[in-house]
Structure formats: structure tokens, C-alpha cells
Legacy VTK file of the C-alpha trace (Angstrom):
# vtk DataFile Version 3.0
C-alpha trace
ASCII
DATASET POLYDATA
POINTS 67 float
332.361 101.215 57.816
329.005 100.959 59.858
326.169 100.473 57.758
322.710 100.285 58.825
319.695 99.051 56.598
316.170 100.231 57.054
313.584 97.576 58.288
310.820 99.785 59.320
309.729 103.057 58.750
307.558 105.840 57.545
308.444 107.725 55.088
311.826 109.460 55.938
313.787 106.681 55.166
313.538 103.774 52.418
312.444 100.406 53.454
315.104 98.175 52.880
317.948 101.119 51.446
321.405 100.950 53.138
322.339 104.153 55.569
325.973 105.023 56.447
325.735 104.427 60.345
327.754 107.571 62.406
328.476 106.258 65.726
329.986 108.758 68.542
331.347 106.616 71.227
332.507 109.501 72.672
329.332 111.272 73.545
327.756 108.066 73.516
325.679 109.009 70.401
324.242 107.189 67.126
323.371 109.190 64.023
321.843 108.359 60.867
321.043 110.749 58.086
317.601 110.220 56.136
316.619 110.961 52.733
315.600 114.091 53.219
318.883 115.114 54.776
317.980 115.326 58.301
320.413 113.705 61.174
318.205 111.529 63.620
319.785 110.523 66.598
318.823 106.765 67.726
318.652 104.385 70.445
319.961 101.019 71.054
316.884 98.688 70.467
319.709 95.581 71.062
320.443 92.431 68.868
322.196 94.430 66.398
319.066 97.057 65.945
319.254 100.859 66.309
315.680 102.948 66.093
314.344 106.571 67.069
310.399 107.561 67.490
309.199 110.681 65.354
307.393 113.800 66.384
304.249 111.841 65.728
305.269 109.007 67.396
306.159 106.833 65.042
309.276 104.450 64.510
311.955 103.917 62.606
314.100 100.883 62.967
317.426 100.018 60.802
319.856 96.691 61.209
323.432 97.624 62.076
326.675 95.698 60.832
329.842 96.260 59.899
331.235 96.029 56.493
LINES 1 68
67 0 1 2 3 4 5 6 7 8 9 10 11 12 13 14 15 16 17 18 19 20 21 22 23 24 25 26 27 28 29 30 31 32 33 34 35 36 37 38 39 40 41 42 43 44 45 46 47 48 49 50 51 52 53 54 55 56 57 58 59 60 61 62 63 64 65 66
């Protein structure tokens, strides 16, 4: 299993929680689902972090490693 704790974010996430990390090599596609139970789709940010920008702007970041 994937598993990706949050480092940063801003509200749609918790700081710190552990997310189950959904990664489509495929389609070439990372997906994480937030507390609220929406799917974000995120970028490579490299060294082992994965992030995404909100509507507002603003972004998330999580650590990614396997378990």
C-alpha cells in the first residue's frame, strides 16, 4: 500500500493525518481523497512529495511511501 501523509495544507485535508495514496500508472495519474470526500488529482513535486493547488490557489502537499 501507498500511503501519503499530509505536510501542508488548508483545510481539506489534516495536517499530519495519513491518506491512502491511488496511483494510476496507466493514465499516468495520482489521486488522493480528502476529508471531505473529494478525489484531488496531484502532481509530482519530486523527492518523494506529491501536491495539487486549489481553486484559490492554494497548496496542498503530502509525503509518499510505501508501507
Amino acid at each position: 500500500m501507498i500511503t501519503a501523509t499530509c505536510v501542508k495544507t488548508h483545510g481539506s485535508f489534516t495536517l499530519f493525518n495519513e491518506y491512502e495514496f491511488k496511483l494510476d500508472p496507466i493514465n499516468d495519474q495520482v489521486e488522493i481523497v480528502s476529508d471531505d470526500g473529494f478525489a484531488w488529482k496531484l502532481h509530482n513535486e519530486f523527492d518523494g512529495y506529491y501536491g495539487c493547488n486549489d481553486a484559490r490557489g492554494k497548496n496542498v502537499s503530502f509525503l509518499v511511501y510505501e508501507q
